[in-house]
N, C-alpha and C positions, 0 to 999 in steps of 0.2 A: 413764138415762145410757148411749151408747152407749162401746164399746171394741172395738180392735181388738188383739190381736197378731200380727202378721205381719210376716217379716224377708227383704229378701232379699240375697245377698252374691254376690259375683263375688272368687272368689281362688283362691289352688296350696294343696293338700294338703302338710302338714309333716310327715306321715306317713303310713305306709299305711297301710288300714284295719281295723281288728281286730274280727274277727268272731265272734260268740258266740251261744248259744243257749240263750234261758231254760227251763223245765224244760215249757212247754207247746210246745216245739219251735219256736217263732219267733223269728227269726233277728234279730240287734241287733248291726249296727256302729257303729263308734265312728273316730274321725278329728278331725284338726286343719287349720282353712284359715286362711291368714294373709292378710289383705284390705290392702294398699297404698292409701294418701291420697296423693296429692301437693298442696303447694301452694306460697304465695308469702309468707314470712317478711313483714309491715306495716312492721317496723320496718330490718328491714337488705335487705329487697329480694331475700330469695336467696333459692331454690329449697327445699324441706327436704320427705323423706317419713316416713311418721310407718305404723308397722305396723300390728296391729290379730289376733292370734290368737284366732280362736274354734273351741270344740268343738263338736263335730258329732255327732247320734246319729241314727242310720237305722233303720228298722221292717220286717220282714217280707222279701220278696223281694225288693224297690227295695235291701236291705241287700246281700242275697248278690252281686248283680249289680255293686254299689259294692266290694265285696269282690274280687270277679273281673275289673275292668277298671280301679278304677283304684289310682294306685300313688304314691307321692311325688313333689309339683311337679304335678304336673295339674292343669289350670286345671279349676273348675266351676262352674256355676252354683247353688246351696242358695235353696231357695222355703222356709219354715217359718216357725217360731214360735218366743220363748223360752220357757223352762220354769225356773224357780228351784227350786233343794233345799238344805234343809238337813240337818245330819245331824251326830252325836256322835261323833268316836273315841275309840277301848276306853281313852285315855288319859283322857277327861273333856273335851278342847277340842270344840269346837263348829266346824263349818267347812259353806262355803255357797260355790253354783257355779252360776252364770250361762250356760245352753247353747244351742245351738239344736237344736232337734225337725225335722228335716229332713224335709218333704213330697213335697219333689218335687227331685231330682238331676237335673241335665243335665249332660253331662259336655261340655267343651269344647274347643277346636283339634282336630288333625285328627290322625290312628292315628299311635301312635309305629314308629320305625323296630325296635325291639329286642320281644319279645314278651313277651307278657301271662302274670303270674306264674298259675300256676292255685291252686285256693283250697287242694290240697293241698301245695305247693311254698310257698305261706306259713307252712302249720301245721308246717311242718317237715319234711314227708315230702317227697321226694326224684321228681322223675319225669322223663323227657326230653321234651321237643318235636322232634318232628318236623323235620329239615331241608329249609325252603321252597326249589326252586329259584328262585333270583333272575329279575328278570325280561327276557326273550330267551333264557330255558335251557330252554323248555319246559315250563313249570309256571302258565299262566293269564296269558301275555300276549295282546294283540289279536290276536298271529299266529297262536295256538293255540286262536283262537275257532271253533269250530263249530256255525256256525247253523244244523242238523240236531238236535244235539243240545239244544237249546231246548223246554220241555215247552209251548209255545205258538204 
């Protein structure tokens, strides 16, 4: 009998992504995308969307990188798999959790305008960025191109 699982989703992150590292150093984020349905109500004709939240867990360096660019609301693309667990709490209930094992992240639309939190400015630590000058101020417009300095 064959089987397949494979998932793929198109939605905005409900949150940023929390990154973590198990004890043989590989790196495991974790995240929420909330995927939108639209359709057309059979019975009264009207328009209605219907949400759809799932978690998200990322493996390895594809983690860090998701960690490092992207941020709440950010459209992605998620290529993976589900993975089902169960598991007891220290109360005695029993609880169980439908995820998705994320393969492959591509992150969608185009560079936001505000800059990108770095992974230590999530964890709490504190650091500045750099003020870009804007562009026609001297700092990497076409007028500031010099094709000399091109290592090609």
């Amino acid at each position: 009998m064959a089987s397949l699982n494979r998932v793929l989703l198109i939605g905005n992150l409900t949150r940023d992504p929390e990154l973590r590292y198990i004890p043989s150093g590989t790196a495991v984020a974790k995240f929420g995308v909330a995927v939108n349905r639209e359709y057309t109500d059979k019975t009264s004709g009207e328009k209605k969307e219907n949400t759809c939240f799932v978690d998200i867990t990322v493996w390895g360096r594809q983690a860090e990188t998701c960690n490092q660019y992207l941020s709440k609301g950010r459209p992605v693309f998620i290529e993976g798999r589900l993975e089902y667990s169960t598991w007891e709490t220290k109360e005695g209930d029993k609880r169980n959790k439908l995820e998705v094992v994320a393969e492959r992240v591509q992150f969608l639309g185009g560079r936001r305008e505000e800059p990108v939190r770095s992974g230590a400015e999530r964890s709490g630590t504190k650091s500045q960025a750099p003020d870009l000058p804007a562009a026609g101020e001297g700092g990497g417009g076409p007028q500031d191109l010099n094709l000399d300095d091109i290592p090609f």
